[in-house]
N, C-alpha and C positions, 0 to 999 in steps of 0.2 A: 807795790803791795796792794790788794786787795781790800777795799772799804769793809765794814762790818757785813754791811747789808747785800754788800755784792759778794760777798765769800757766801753766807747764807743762802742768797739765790740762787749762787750755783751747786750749792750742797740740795739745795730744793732741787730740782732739773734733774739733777744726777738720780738722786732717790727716788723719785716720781717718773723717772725715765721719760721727760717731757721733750725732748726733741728728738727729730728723726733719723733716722741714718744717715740721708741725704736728701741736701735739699736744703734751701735759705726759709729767714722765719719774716714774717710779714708781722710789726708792728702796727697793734690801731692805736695812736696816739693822737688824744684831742687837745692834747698843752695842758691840761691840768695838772696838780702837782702828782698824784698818782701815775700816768702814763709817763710824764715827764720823767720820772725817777726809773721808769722800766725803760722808753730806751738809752740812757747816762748807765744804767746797769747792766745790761747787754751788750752794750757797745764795749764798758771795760771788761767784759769778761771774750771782747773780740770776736763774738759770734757773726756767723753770717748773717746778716738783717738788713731789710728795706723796711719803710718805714710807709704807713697811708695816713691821712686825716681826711676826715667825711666833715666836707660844711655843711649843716645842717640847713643853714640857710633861715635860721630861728628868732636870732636874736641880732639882727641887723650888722653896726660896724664893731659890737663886741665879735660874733662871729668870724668876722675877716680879720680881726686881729687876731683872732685864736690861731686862724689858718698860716698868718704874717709868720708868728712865733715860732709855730712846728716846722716850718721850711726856717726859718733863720738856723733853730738848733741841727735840726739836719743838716743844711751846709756847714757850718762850725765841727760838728764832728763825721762829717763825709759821707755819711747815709744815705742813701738814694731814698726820695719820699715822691709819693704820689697822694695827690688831693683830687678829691671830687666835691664837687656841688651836690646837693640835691632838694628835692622839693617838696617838702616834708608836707607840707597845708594842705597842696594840689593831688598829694598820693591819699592821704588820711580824708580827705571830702570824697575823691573818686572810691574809694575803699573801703569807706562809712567806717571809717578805725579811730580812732583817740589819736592825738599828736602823739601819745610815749609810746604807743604800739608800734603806730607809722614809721617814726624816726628809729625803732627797734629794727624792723623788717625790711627796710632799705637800709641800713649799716651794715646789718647782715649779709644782705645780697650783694652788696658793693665790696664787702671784704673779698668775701669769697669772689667774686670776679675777677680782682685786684692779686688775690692769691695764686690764681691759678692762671694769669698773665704773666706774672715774674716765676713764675715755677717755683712758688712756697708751698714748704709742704703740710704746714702750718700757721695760724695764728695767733699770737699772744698779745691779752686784753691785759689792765694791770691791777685786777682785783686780787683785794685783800683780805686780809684776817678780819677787818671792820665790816668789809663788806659781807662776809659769809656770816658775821653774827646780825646783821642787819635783815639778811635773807631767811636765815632760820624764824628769827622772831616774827617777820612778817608772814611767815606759812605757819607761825602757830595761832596769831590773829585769824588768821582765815579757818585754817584746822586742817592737818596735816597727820602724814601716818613716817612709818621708817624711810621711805624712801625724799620726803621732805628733810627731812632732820638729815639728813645725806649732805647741805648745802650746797656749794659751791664746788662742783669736782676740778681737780688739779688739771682736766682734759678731760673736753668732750668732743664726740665726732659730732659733727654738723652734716649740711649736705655737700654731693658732690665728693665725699671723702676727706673732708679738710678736716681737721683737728684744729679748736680751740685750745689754747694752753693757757694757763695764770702762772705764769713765774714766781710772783709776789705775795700768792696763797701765803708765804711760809711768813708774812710779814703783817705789822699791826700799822695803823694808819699814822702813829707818833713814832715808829723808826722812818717811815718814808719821809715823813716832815724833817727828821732829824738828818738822813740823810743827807735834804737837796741843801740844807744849810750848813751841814759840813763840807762842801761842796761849792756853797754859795752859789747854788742854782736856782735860778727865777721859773718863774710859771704863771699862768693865765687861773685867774678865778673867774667861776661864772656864777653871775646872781640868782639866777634862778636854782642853786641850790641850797638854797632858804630859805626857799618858799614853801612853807608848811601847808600848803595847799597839794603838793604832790607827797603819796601816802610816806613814800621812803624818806624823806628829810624832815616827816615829822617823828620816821623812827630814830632815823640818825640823832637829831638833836635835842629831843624832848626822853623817847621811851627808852631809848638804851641809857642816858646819862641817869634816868631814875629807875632803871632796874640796877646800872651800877653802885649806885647811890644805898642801894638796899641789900648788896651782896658781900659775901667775903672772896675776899681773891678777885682773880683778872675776870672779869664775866665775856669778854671775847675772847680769851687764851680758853677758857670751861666749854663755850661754847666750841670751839676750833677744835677742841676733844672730843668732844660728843659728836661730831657731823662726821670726825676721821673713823671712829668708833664706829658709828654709822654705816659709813661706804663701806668699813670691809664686812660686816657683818649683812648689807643688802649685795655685796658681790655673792657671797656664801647664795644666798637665796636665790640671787639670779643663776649660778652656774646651777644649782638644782632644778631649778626650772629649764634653762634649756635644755637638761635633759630631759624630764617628764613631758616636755611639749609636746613634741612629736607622737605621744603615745594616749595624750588627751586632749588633744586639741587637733580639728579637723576646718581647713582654712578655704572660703571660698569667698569670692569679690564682695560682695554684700554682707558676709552671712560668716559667723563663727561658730560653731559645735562644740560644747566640751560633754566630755565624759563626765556624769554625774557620780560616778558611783568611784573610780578613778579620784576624782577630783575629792572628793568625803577622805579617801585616805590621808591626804595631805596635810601638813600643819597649817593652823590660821595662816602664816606668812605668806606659803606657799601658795593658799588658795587666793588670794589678795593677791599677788604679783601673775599669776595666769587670769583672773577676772581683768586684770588691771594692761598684761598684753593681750586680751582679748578686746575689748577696746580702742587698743591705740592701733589694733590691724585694721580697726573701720572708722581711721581718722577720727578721733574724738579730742576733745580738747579736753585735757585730764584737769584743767584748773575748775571745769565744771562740776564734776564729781565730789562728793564729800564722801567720808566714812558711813552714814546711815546708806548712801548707794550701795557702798560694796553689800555691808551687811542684809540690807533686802534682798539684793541679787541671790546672795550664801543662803538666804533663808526660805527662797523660791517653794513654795509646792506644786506637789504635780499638778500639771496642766492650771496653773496659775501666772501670769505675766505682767511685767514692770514695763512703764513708760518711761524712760531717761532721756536726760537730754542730750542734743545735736541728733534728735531725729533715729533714737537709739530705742528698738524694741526688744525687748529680752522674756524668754519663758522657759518650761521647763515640760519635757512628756518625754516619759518611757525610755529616761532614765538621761536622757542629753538636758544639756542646759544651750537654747538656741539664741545667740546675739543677730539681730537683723538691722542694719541700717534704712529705712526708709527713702527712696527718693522724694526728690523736691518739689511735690504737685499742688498746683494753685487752690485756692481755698473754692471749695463749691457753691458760697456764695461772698459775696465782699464783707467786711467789717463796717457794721455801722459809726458814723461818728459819734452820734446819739447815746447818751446814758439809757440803761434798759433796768428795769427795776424787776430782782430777782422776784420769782416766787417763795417765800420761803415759811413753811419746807414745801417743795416744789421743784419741777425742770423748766429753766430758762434755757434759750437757746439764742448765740450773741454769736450772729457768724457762723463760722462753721465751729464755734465752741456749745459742747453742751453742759450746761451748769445744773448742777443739783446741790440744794441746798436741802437741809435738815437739823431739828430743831433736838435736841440730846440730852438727859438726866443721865448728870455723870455723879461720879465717884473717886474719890483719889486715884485711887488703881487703875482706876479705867485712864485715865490722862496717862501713866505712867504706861501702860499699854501699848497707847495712842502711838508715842512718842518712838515708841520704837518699830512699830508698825507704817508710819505715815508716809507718806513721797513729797518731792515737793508742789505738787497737783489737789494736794488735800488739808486741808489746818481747819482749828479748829477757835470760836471767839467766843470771850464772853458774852452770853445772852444779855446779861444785865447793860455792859457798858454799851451797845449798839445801839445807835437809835435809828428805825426802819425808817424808809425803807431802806434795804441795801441795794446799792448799784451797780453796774458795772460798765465801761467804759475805757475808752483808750487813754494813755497819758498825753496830757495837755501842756501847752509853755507854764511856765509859774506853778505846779504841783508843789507840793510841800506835803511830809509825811511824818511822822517821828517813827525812825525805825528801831525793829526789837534788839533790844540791848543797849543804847548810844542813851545819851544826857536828855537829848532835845531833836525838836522838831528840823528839818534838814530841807533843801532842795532836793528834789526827787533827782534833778541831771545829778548837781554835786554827789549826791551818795553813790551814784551808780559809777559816777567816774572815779568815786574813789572805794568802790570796789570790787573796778577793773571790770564789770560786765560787760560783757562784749556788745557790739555795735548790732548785730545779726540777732540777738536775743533782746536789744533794747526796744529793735521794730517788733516783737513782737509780746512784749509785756503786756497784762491785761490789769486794771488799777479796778479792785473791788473799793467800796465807799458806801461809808452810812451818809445820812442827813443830819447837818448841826443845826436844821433851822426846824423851830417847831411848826406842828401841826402837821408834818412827813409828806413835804413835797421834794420832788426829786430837786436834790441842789445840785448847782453846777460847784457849791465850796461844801460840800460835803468832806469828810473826814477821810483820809484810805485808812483804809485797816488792810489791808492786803495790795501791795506789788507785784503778783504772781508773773514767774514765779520764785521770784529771791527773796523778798522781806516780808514778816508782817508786823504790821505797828503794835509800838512795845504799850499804847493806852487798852487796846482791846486783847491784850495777852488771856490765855486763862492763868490763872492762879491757883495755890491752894484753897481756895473759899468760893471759887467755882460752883457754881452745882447745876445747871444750863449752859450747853453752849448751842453756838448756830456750824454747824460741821458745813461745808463750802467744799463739794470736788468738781474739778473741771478736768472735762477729756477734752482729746486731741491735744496735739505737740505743740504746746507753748512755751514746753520747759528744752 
């Protein structure tokens, strides 16, 4: 007779239609009790499955013990399992990436390898109900539209054709516990998942226990509602889209067209998910994008044009809305190492960036304006809290900033690693700076007020009690 959790799982599978016709399912199980529980539940439900674990090669003889255990259980219950090494430091230095990227994008590529060697026609990872409320909340920190709030899908195609599947979506992270101990099944812990230093295990154990702490009812079963709510309602959008595409959208290697006039017809959703696959036809990284992007884009006038990032041009004439990707061409002259001391209001010129600074008598209104007008190329500081001159310059070891919104002052790496700015965008950040030391000599411990182009420091914000600011834009593609 069937455990709770394994009659569940296959009631999930069956309803979600998550296996193939034909064809074995390739388990990634890394011993932990999560994966441990998906193949013990597969296996009782007699599916065809082979089994992988990837050594990350991370965490020394904890590692090889992780590998020890998943082959031990795979012999115990007959599985055929395959293990790889890999070399996570050596890939993440040559590929200028973060170790959590790195060890993403080689798991990836080794599954699928691994998949499509044993003739799986799929892969099953063993995320949970914790983990999709984990994921939601973490793309509402950052700032997310419907298709975030979507979470974790029950099945994604990846590349090559291979389908992801989560069997255990339909489960919360205390039946999986409960399970292996009905069961009296062992499992591997790894330390490094409490370490509050990586952004997800400060959500897991800090912000979900204190939004729970403040809700009524289950807050991962509400959330698990809303994400399924979610999907079918961003399916809805997408099958409307793929029909309109073809009729407003005109696709060429570089370069996307839409129909402006076309495109006005559509509801907000609609127009958001065609700006949004216009985009990803010219390879963009969609975690770059926020909402005030989309909106600038929708708000385009004629023969007017947005700088976006990953090298993304977009404008608008005679009636098309034009997305251009940019090739990769070297700077027309080098970056100084040297701090350059803006003119301000004035044009500086630092490289091949051109800076124009300007000195502004605001008004409430006008802020409120700003704000939905602005790119992230342009901001705006208070005059008062500045002290000249301002700088500009590359980021240095030892940086420290206090960024907009956070408690306190930060490491400029730490913030950016935690949050997630890519490697490719870090080489090219440009650190605006006043001078903390009087008499207004260029310091080399001068303050930032700007990280362009992700943060600015939350001391030189403007305020409501504003009424001077120093307006700061920079062309050319930093962003």
């Amino acid at each position: 007779m069937l455990k709770k959790l394994e009659q569940k799982t296959a009631d999930f599978i069956a309803a979600e239609r998550l296996l193939p016709v034909s064809g074995k399912v390739l388990l990634a199980v890394s011993g932990g009790a999560d994966s441990s529980a998906l193949l013990h539940v597969l296996a009782a439900l007699r599916l065809d499955i082979c089994c992988a674990h990837i050594n990350h090669q991370l965490r020394g003889e904890e590692a090889q013990r992780d590998e020890d255990f998943v082959i031990e259980q795979c012999q115990k219950l007959k599985v055929p399992v395959i293990t790889r090494k890999i070399d996570v430091r050596d890939y993440a230095k040559k590929s200028k990436l973060s170790i959590e990227t790195a060890a993403r994008n080689l798991r990836i590529e080794n599954l699928v390898e691994i998949a499509k060697e044993q003739n799986c026609a799929c892969i099953a990872t063993a995320h949970h109900k914790n983990d999709n409320a984990e994921t939601i909340i973490d793309r509402l920190i950052r700032g997310t539209g419907l298709r975030g709030l979507c979470g974790i899908w029950p099945a994604k195609k990846f590349a090559d054709g291979i389908t992801f599947i989560r069997p255990l979506l339909c489960a919360t992270r205390d039946e999986i516990i409960q399970y292996l101990n009905s069961r009296n099944l062992n499992w591997c812990t790894d330390r490094t998942n409490t370490d509050f230093a990586y952004r997800r295990n400060f959500i897991r154990h800090c912000l979900l226990p204190a939004l729970q702490n403040g809700s009524q009812g289950d807050l991962v079963e509400r959330l698990a509602v809303l994400s399924k709510a979610s999907r079918g309602f961003y399916q809805m959008i997408c099958r409307t889209s793929d029909t309109i595409w073809p009729d407003i959208a005109t696709a060429k290697e570089q370069t996307i067209t839409l129909d402006s006039v076309k495109l006005a017809a559509q509801s907000a959703e609609i127009k958001i998910e065609i700006v949004r696959r216009a985009l990803a036809h010219l390879d963009c990284r969609e975690q770059d994008f926020t909402e005030q992007h989309y909106t600038n884009i929708l708000r385009l006038s004629d023969d007017s044009r947005l700088q976006l990032p990953n090298r993304i041009t977009v404008h608008r004439q005679g009636g098309k809305i034009i997305f251009k990707k940019l090739l990769k061409t070297k700077p027309a002259q080098p970056i100084t190492a040297e701090p350059v001391a803006l003119k301000v209001p004035g044009v500086t010129q630092f490289g091949p960036y051109t800076i124009n600074a300007d000195i502004i008598e605001i008004e409430q209104k006008d802020l409120a304006s700003f704000k939905k007008t602005k790119t992230n190329l342009v901001e705006w500081f208070d005059f008062e809290k500045v002290r000249p001159p301002v700088v500009v310059r590359l980021r240095k070891s030892g940086d420290k900033f206090w960024p907009l919104g956070l408690a306190g002052e930060k490491r400029v790496g730490k913030f950016l690693t935690t949050a997630k700015v890519s490697q490719s965008l870090r080489r090219r950040l440009l650190v605006v700076a006043d001078s903390d030391l009087p008499g207004g000599a260029l310091a080399k411990s001068g303050r930032i007020i700007w990280l362009c182009p992700v943060r600015i420091s939350e001391w030189a914000k403007v305020t409501n009690d504003t009424r001077k600011v120093i307006q700061i834009k920079i062309s050319d593609s930093v962003g």
